[in-house]
Each structure stands twice: as structure tokens, then as C-alpha cells.
C-alpha positions as CSV (number, residue, x, y, z in Angstrom):
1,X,12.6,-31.2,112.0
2,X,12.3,-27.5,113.6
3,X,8.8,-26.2,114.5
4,X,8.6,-22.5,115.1
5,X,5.4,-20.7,116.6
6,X,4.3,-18.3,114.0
7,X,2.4,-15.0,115.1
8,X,0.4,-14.8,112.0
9,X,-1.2,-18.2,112.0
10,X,-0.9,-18.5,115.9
11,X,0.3,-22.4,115.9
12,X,3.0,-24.1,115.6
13,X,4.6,-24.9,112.1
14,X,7.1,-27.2,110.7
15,X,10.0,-24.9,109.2
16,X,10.0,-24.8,105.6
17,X,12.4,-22.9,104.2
18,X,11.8,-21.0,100.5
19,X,15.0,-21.5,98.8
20,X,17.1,-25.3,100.3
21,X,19.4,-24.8,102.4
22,X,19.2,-20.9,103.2
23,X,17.3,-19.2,105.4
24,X,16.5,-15.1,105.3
25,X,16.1,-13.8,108.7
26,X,15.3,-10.3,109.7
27,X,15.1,-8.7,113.6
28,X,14.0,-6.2,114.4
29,X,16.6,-4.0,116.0
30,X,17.1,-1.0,118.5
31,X,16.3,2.8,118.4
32,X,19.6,4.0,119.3
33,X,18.8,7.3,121.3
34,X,19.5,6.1,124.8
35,X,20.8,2.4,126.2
36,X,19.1,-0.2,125.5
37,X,18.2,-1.9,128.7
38,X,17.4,-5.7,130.2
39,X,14.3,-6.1,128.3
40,X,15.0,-4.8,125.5
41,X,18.4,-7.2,125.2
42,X,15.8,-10.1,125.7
43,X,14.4,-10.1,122.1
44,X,17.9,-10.4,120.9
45,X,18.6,-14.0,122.9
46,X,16.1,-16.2,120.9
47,X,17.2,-15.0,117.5
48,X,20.3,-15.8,118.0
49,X,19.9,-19.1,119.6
50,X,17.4,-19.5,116.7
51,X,20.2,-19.3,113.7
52,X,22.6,-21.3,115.7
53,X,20.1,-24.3,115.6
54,X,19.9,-23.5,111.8
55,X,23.5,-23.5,111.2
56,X,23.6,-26.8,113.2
57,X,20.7,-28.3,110.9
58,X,23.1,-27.3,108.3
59,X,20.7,-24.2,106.8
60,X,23.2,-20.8,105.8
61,X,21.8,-18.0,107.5
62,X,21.7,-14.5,106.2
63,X,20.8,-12.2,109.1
64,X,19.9,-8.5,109.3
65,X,19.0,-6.1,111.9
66,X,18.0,-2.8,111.8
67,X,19.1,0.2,113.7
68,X,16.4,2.9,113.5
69,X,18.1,6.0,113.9
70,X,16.2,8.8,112.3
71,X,12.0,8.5,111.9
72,X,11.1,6.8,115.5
73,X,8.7,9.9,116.8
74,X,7.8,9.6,120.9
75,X,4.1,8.5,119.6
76,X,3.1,5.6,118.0
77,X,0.4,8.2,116.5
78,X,2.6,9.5,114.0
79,X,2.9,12.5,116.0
80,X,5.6,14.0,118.7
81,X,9.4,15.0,118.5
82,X,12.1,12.6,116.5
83,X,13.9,10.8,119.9
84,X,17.2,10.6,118.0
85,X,16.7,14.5,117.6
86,X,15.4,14.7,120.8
87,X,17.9,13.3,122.3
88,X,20.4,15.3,120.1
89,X,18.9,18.6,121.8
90,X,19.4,16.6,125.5
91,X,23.0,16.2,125.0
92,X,24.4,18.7,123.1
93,X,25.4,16.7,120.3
94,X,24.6,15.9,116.7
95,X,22.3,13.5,116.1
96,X,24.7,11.7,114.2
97,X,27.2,11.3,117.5
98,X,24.0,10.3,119.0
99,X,23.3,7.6,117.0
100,X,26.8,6.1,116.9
101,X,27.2,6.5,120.3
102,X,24.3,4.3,121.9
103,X,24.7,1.7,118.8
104,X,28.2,0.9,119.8
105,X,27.1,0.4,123.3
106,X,24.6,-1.9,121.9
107,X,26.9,-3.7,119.9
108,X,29.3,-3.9,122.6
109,X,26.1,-5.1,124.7
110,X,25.5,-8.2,122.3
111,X,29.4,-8.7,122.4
112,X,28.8,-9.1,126.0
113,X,26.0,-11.5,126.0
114,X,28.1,-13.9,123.3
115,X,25.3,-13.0,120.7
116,X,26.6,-12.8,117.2
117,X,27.2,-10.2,114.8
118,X,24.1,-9.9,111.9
119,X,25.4,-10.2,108.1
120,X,24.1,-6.8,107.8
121,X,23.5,-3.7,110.4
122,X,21.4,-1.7,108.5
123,X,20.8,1.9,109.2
124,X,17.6,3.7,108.6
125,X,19.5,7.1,107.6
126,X,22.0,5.0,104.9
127,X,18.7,3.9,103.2
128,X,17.1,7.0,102.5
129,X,17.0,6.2,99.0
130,X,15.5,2.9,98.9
131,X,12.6,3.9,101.3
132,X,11.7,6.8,99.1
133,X,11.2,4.2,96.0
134,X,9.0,2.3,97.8
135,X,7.1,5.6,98.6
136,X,7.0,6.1,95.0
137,X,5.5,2.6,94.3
138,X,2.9,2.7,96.7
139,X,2.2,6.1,95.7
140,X,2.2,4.8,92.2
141,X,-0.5,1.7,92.7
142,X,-2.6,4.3,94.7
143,X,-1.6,3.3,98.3
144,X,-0.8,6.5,99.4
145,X,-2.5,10.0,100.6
146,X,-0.9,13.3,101.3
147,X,-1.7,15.8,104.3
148,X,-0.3,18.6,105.7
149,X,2.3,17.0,107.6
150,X,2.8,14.2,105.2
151,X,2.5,11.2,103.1
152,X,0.0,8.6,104.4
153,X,-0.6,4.8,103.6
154,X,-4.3,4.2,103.5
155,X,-4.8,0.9,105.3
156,X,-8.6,1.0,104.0
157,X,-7.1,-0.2,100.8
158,X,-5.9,-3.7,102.7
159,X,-8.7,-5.9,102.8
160,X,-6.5,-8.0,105.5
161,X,-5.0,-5.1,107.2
162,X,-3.9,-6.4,110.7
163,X,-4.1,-9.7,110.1
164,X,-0.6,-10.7,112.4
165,X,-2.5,-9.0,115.3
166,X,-6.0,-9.7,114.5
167,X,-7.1,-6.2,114.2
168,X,-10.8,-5.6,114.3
169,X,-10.3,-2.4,112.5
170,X,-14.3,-1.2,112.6
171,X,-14.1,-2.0,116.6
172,X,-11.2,0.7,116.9
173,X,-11.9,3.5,118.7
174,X,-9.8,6.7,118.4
175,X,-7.7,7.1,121.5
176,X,-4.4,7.4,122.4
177,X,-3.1,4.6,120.1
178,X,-5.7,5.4,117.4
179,X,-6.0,9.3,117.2
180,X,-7.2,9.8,113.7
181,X,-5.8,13.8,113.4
182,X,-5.6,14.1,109.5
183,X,-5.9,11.1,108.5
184,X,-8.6,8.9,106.8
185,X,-8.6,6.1,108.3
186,X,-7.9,5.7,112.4
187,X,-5.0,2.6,111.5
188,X,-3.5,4.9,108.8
189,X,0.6,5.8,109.5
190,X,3.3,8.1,108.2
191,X,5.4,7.1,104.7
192,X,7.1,10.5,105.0
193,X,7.3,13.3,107.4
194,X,7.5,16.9,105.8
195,X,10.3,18.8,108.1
196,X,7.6,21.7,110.2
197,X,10.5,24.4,109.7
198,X,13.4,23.9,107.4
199,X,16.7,23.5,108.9
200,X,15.5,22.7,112.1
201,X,16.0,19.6,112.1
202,X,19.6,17.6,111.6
203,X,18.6,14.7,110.2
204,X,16.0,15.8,106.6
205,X,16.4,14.7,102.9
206,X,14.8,16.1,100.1
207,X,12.0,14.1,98.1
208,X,9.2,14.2,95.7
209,X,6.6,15.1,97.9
210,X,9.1,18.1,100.1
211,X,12.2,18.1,102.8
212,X,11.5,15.5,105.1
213,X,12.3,12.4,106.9
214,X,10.9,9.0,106.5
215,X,8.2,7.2,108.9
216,X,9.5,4.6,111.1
217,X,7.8,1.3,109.4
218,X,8.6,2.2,105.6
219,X,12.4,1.8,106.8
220,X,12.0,-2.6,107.6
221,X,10.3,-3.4,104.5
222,X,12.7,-1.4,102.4
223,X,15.6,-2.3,103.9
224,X,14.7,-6.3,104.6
225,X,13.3,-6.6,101.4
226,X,16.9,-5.0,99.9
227,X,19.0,-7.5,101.4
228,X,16.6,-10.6,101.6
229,X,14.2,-10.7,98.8
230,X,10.5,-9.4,98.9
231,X,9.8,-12.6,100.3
232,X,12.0,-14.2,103.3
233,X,11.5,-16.4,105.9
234,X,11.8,-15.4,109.0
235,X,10.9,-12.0,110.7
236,X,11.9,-12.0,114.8
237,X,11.0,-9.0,117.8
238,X,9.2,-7.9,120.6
239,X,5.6,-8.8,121.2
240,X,5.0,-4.7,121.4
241,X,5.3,-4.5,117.3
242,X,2.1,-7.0,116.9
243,X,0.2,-5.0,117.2
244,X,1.5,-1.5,115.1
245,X,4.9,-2.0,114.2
246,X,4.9,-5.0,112.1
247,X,0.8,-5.2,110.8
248,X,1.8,-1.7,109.4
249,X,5.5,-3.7,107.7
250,X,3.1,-6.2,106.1
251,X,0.4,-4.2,104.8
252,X,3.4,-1.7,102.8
253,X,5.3,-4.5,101.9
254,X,2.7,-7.0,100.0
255,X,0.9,-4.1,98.9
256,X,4.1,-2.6,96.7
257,X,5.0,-6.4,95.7
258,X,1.4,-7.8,95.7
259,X,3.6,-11.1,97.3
260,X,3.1,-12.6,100.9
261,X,6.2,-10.8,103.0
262,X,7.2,-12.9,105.1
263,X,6.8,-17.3,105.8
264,X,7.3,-16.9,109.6
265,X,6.7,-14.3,112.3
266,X,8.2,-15.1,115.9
267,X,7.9,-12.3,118.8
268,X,9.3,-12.4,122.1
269,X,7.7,-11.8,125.5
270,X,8.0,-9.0,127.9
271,X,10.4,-8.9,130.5
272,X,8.6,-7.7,133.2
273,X,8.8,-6.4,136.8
274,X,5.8,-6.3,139.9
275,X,4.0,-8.3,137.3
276,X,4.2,-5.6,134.3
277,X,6.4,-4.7,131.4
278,X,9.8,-3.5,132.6
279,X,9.6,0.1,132.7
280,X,10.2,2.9,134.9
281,X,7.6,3.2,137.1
282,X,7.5,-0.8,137.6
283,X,11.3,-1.1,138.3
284,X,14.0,-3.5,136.6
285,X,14.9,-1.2,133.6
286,X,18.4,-2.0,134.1
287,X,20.9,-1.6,131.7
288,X,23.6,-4.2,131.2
289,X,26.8,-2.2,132.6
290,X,24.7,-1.3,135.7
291,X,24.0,-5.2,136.1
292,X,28.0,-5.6,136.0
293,X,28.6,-2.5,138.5
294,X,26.0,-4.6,140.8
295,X,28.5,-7.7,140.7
296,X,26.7,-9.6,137.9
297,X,28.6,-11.0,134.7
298,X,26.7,-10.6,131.4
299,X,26.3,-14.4,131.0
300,X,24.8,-14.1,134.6
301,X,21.8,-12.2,133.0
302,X,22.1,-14.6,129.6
303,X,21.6,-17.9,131.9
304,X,18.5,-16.1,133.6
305,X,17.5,-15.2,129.9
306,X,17.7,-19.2,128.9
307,X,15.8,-20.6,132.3
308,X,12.1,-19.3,130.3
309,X,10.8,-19.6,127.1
310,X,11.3,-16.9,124.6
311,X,7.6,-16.6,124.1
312,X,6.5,-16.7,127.9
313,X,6.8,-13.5,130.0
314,X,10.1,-12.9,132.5
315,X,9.7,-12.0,135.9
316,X,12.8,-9.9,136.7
317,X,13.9,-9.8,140.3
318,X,17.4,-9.7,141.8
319,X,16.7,-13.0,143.3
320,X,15.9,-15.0,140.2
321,X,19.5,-13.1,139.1
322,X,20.9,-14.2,142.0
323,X,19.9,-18.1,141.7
324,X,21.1,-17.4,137.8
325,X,24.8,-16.5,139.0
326,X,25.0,-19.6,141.2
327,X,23.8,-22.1,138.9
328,X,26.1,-20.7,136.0
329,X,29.1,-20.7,138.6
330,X,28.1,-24.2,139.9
331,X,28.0,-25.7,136.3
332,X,31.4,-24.2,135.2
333,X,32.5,-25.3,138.5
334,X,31.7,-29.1,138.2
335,X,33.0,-29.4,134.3
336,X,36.4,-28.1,135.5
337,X,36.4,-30.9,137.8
338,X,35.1,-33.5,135.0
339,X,38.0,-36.3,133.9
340,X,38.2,-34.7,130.4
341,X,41.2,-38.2,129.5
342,X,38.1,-40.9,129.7
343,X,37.7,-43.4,126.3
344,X,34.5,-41.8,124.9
345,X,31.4,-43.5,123.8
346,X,30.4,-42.0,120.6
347,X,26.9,-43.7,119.9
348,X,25.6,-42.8,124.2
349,X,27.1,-39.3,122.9
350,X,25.1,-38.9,119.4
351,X,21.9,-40.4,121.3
352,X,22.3,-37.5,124.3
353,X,23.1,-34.6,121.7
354,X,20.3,-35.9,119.5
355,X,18.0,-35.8,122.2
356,X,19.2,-32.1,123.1
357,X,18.7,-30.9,119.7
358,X,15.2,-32.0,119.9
359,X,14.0,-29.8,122.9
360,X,15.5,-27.4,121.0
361,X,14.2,-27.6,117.9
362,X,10.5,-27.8,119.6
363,X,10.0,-23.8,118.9
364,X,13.5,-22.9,120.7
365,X,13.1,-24.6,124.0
366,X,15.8,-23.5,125.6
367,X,15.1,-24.0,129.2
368,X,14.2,-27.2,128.7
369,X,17.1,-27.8,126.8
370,X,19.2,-26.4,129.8
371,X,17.5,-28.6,132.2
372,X,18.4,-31.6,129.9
373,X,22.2,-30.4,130.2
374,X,22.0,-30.5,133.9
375,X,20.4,-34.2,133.8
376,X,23.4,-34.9,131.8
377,X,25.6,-34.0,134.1
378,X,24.0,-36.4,136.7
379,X,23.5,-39.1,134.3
380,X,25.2,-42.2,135.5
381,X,25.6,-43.9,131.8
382,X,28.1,-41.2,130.8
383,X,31.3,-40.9,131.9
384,X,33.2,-37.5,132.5
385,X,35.1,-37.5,128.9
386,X,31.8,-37.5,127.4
387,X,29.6,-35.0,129.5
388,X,32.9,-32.7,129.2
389,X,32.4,-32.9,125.3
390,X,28.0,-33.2,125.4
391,X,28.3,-29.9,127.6
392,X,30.7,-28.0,125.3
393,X,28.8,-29.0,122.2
394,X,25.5,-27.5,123.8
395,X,27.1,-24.2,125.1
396,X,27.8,-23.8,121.1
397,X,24.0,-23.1,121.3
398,X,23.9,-21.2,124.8
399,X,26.9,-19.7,124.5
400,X,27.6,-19.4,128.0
401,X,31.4,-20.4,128.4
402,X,30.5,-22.9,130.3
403,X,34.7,-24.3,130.0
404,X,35.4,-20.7,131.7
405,X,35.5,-20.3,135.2
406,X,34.2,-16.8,136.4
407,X,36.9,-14.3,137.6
408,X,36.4,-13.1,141.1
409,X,37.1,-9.6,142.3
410,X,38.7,-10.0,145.3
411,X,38.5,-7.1,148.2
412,X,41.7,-5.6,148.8
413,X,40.1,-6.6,153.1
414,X,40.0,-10.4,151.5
415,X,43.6,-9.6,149.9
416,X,45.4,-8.7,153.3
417,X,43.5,-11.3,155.2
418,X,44.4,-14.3,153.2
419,X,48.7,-13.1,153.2
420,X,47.8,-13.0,156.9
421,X,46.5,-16.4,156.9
422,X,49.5,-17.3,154.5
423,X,52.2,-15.9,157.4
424,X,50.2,-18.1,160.0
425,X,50.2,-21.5,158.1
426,X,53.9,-21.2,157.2
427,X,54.4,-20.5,161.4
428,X,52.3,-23.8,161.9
429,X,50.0,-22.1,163.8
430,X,46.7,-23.6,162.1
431,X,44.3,-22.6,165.0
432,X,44.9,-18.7,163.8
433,X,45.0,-19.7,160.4
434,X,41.3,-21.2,160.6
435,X,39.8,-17.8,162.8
436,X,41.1,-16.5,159.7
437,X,39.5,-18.4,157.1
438,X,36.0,-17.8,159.5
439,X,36.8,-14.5,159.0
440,X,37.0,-14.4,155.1
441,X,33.7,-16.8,155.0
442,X,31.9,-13.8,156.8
443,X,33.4,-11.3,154.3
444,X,31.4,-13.4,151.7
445,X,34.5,-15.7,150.5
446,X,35.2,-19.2,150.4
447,X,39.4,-20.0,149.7
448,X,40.4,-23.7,148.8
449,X,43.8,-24.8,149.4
450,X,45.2,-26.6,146.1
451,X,48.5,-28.3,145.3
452,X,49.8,-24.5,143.6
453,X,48.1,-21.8,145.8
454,X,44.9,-21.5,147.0
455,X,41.1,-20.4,145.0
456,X,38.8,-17.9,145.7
457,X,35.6,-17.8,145.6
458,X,32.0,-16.3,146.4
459,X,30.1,-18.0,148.8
């Protein structure tokens, strides 16, 4: 039995698919104007984790992501320059290059992490067609308003408009999120965008209403609802779309269809920094190949991803990083050592793995579910043969390589020292050949003597 925290009734629920044995799943995925950094790779851990528990549950999973590249203005107001355009202008390139450019990186980003592949990427621009008909319908059932600089959706017209973030719509007062400009009604948001000056822009398509360019919500309903029904079951992202983003998915959606849109909402928390969302002026906006650059693996940052609930803020610092590195490196260091030839106990197995699956199916508990894998390994009832196999079997969850050992980059200083020390032992002279070894320790390297060689390590 999986229970999964959904945003719109705010409790947990016991997961109920629509159609037996499949599940529709949707998340939310990346702008791709610039890299995607260390929080932003967050809300992509728990999804994944999430349709690996299905699969093992025995659900097929049909998964789509996004990638947003044309619509996304630099306001949530429905107002400011296009940041793939923007970013076109930056670089000197089109805004095609642009787009294919940081969503490789992403992709190459997930590859990284061991998060897998969606059925679908979807891209906003290859949809142009399927956003505009559900313009049409909206515009057709009299959900829609036109201004100078576009078409509208009139949230007035929703009597439970904002109901995932528990909008008090009369209480809104116009502001920087809420500024009301042309529009009717202060939660009102861009269908379509009519192009200011024609030809200026790279990225515009020609529709009923004039050249333009879609808004950035129409683009999730129509493409989700393409590829998973106008009902699914699961919709995943950041806790920043609660409040705009995905209110403004729902009210489009079940207003075109007049069906609910979605069973189950999950959003992830921030990662934050100095006790605020990651950004630049609080610190920790990282991206993933800087991480590496700084001597930390990928799976480094996963592990530190695992050690706090999806929906509980992160507090980034290069120390919790740091204690993340060791434990990963300390677990794949003890399995290497387990006795993998033991007789195995299958029932003691079942009963552990059962119990694993639990935590996990308790709204994706995942650090408790890696605590319970380090209890394992001190558990006294099992022997080696069957933690080796437990650990493996949960790692299909983490997907940490837990059965590969870390490769260490070894200073060419380290390199010369250690064929020093190698001279020295082979002369018998172990009292050099130990101020040696002191000597490597300092330098941040330990080096174990084996039957074939010798290992290095990191202290």
C-alpha cells in the first residue's frame, strides 16, 4: 500500500490509481535558458524514486516531462522579456541553439545523477499546435478575453480557482506577483502573447487571434493531457508552482474538459542556503559540473539529496556535502568487503526487503529508508551473502552504485611519492618507507598494501 502527500487535499492518501496497473505521471520540467543548478536538480530525485517504487509494486509507468523553451517571460506577471530569447540576445545564438544546448546539459545532468529517462520529453515549441486548440476551446466555452497584448483566461469564471494553493482571491492585493495591468481580474494569466513588433522575435507562430507565442501554463495542460489523458494521476514539481504555476494548469485544464485534472499533486521543497531558497544572493546555486570541479561525484550530491524528505526543506552547505561523500564512500567500501559466497536465507531476506519497501512506500521516505540500509548492514541476523544482495536490491531504488567503488584522482605529488615509497620497500628499508606513507597521509591520502599492489584513497 503506497500513501502519497497530496497538495490539493493537504493529507496523506492511499494511492489509487485510475486505470489497474498503470500509472500517468507528469513533472514538471526545466526552462532551458541557462543550467539548471543544485536545487533545481532536487525536484527531479523524488520523481524518480517515486516510479521506481511503482515499477516495483508492479504498476507500468508512463512518464513525461516538459521542457519549456519558448513562453517562460522574466515575470510571473505575464510581463517582461522571453528568457530563452533573452538569453538568445546574451549569447549570440539562436534561440533554438539555446534551447538544445542547456537541455542536453540537463539531460546529461539526470544521466549523471542515475535518474532515468521520461517516456516522453516534450517540448513547448513542438506543441504549438495542440496549445492553440485548447485556446480555441476555452475561447469557445467563454473562458477567455483578449487585450492588447493578448489572450487572457478569466479566473473569475472558476468558482474554485486556487484551490491547490488555497488562494483567497478577494484578499489579493495587486503587487508585484498580482499587478493587474490589463487584465480583469488581479489572478488572470496569458493564453497567448501577440509578438510587440513582427520579426523581432525568433521564436512566433501565427494563430487565430495574431503572430504570437503561447503563455507558459497553457503548454502542461496541453501537452500532459496529449500524452496522458485529460485525467492522470500523478502531477510532481517544485513547491514554487503552488502557488501560480500549477493553480493556473488546473483552472485551464478542467475548465476545457469540465473533468478533475489530476488524482494526485506532490511538490518538492526548497533547497536552501543561510536558511532561504538557493539563489544568488543566499549562496549554494551551484551547478552540478562545478560540484565535480570541487572534487564531488554526482552521487555525492544524490546521497545528500536522499538523507531528507522530498517534502522538507534542504539546508545546503559544503559540510553536509562533505559528511554525504564519506558516508557513500564508507558504504561502497564495506560491501566490497562483504563475503558475497555465504548460503542465503531467503525468508530473513524477504522480511528485511519488505520492511524497506515500507518506509518507502510511507510518502517516499527515503531517508529513513537509507537509514534502514545502514541498520542492515550492522544487523547481526544476516550474514554477508544476504546484506550484499538486501543492499543491491535497495540501490535499485537509490540508485547510487553502491557495488562501485569511487575512482580517486590521484596527484601527480601522490604519484611520485608512492614509486618513491615503492623503491624503498623493495631496498628493505621500511623506516623511509613509513616517513613516506606520513608524508602521503598529510597530502590527504591513505594507501593500503594488498596481495596485487596497493589502494588509494582519500582520507
Amino acid at each position: 500500500m503506497i500513501k502519497l502527500y497530496n497538495t490539493l487535499s493537504r493529507k496523506k492518501e492511499v494511492f489509487k490509481p485510475l486505470k489497474a496497473g498503470g500509472v500517468g505521471l507528469y513533472t514538471c520540467g526545466p526552462t532551458v535558458y541557462w543550467y539548471q543548478h543544485i536545487g533545481n536538480l532536487r525536484s527531479y530525485v523524488f520523481p524518480d524514486i517515486l516510479k521506481r517504487i511503482l515499477e516495483i509494486e508492479g504498476y507500468k509507468i508512463k512518464q513525461v516531462i516538459n521542457v519549456t523553451d519558448v513562453g517562460h517571460l522574466t515575470s510571473d506577471a505575464d510581463t517582461g522579456e522571453d528568457k530563452i530569447e533573452k538569453a538568445a540576445k546574451r549569447e549570440g545564438k539562436t534561440a533554438k541553439e539555446i534551447s538544445g544546448y542547456y537541455f542536453k546539459i540537463f539531460r546529461d545532468d539526470l544521466k549523471k545523477l542515475n535518474i532515468s529517462e521520461p517516456d516522453v520529453w516534450s517540448k513547448a515549441t513542438e506543441h504549438i499546435k495542440e496549445q492553440i486548440e485548447l485556446i480555441k476551446k476555452l475561447e469557445k466555452k467563454g473562458y477567455t478575453y483578449k487585450t492588447s497584448d493578448g489572450i487572457y483566461f478569466d479566473t473569475s469564471k472558476i468558482k474554485d480557482y486556487g484551490k491547490l494553493a488555497k488562494i483567497n482571491v478577494k484578499g489579493l492585493k495587486a503587487g508585484k506577483r498580482v499587478s493587474v495591468g490589463k487584465k480583469r481580474n488581479k489572478t488572470d494569466f496569458a493564453l497567448w502573447k501577440f509578438s510587440k513588433e513582427l520579426g523581432t522575435r525568433q521564436q512566433e507562430w501565427k494563430s487565430e487571434w495574431g503572430i504570437g507565442f503561447p503563455g507558459w501554463h497553457i503548454e502542461c495542460s496541453a501537452m500532459s493531457m496529449k500524452y496522458l489523458g485529460e485525467t492522470f494521476d500523478i502531477h510532481t514539481g517544485g513547491e514554487d508552482h503552488i502557488s501560480i504555476h500549477h493553480p493556473n494548469e488546473i483552472a485551464q485544464s478542467e475548465a476545457a474538459t469540465g473533468k478533475p485534472f489530476v488524482k494526485y499533486w506532490l511538490h518538492g521543497a526548497f533547497l536552501i542556503s543561510k536558511g532561504e531558497k538557493v539563489s544568488k544572493s543566499t549562496g549554494g546555486l551551484y551547478t552540478l559540473s562545478e560540484l565535480e570541479k570541487k572534487d564531488y561525484s554526482p552521487l555525492d550530491l544524490k546521497y545528500f539529496y536522499l538523507s531528507a524528505h522530498y517534502r522538507k526543506p534542504l539546508n545546503f552547505s559544503f559540510q553536509a556535502l562533505d559528511y554525504a561523500k564519506s558516508s557513500l564512500q564508507r558504504i561502497r567500501e564495506i560491501i566490497s568487503k562483504l563475503d558475497k559466497k555465504q548460503k542465503k536465507n531467503k525468508k530473513n531476506m524477504n522480511m528485511a526487503y519488505k520492511q524497506f519497501l515500507e518506509f518507502l512506500n510511507d510518502d517516499i521516505n527515503a531517508p529513513r529508508a537509507l537509514s534502514y540500509m545502514w541498520e542492515i548492514l550492522r544487523e547481526n541476523r544476516l550474514n554477508d551473502s544476504e546484506k550484499y544482495v538486501l543492499i543491491l536490491k535497495f540501490d535499485k531504488v537509490f540508485g547510487l552504485d553502491l557495488d562501485k567503488r569511487a575512482k580517486v584522482k590521484v596527484p601527480e605529488k601522490v604519484k611520485e611519492l608512492i614509486k618513491e615509497r615503492d623503491v624503498l620497500r623493495e631496498k628493505n628499508d621500511w623506516k623511509k618507507a613509513d616517513e613516506i606513507r606520513k608524508k602521503i597521509n598529510k597530502l590527504g591520502f591513505v594507501i593500503e598494501d594488498i596481495k596485487k599492489g596497493l589502494v588509494v584513497k582519500k582520507r
